[in-house]
C-alpha positions in Angstrom: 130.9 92.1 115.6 127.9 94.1 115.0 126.9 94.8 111.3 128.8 92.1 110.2 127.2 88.8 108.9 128.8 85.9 107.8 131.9 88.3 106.1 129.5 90.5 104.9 129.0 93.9 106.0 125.5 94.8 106.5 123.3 98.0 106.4 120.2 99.2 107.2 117.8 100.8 105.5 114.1 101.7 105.6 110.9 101.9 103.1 108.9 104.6 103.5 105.7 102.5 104.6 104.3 99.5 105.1 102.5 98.2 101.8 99.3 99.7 101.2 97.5 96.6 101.0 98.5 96.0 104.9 96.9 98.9 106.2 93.6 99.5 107.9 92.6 102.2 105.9 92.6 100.4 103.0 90.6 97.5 104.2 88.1 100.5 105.2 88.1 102.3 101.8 87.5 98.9 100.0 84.4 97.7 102.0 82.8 101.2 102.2 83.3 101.6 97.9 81.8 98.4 98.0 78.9 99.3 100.1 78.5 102.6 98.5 78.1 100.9 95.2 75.8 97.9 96.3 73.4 100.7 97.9 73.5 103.1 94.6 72.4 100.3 92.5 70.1 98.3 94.8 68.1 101.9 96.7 65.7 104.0 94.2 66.4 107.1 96.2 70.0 107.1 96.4 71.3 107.1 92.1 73.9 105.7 90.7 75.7 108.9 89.4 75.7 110.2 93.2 77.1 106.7 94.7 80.4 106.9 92.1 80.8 110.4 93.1 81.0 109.7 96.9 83.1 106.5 95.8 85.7 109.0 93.7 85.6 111.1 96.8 86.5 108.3 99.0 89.2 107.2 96.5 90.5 110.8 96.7 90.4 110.6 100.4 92.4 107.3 100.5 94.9 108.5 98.4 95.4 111.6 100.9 95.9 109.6 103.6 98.5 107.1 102.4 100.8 110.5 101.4 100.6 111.4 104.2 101.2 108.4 106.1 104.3 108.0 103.4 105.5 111.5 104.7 106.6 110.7 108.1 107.2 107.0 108.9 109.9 104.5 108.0 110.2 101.0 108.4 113.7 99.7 108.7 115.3 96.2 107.3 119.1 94.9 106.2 120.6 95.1 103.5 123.9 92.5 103.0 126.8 93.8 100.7 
């Protein structure tokens, strides 16, 4: 019988997203704030004040992308009652 396991009744349901720490973007974000911050401290003509800026702008960036990937995709799994 479908949607029935062992007695139970089963449902499905969905997240909104994967987890954030399994997505490509973030992997990207975290080694170019990395980067960013390794050249503003280590190269004389690119400052420090300038590197955390781009790296706040990148944060901001990731942060954009992740609402919207929250916006439009589910990800189903069951639920047993």
């Amino acid at each position: 019988m479908r949607g029935v396991t062992n007695g139970r009744s089963a449902s499905q349901q969905s997240t909104e997203t994967r987890p954030s720490i399994r997505t490509s973007e973030f992997i990207v974000f975290v080694v170019t704030s990395l980067l960013m911050i390794i050249v503003a401290y280590t190269d004389e003509a690119f400052n420090v004040e300038h590197g955390m800026t781009l790296v706040g702008v990148l944060t901001v960036g990731y942060m954009l992308s992740r609402g919207i990937a929250k916006a439009g995709s589910r990800e189903a799994y069951r639920v047993e009652r």
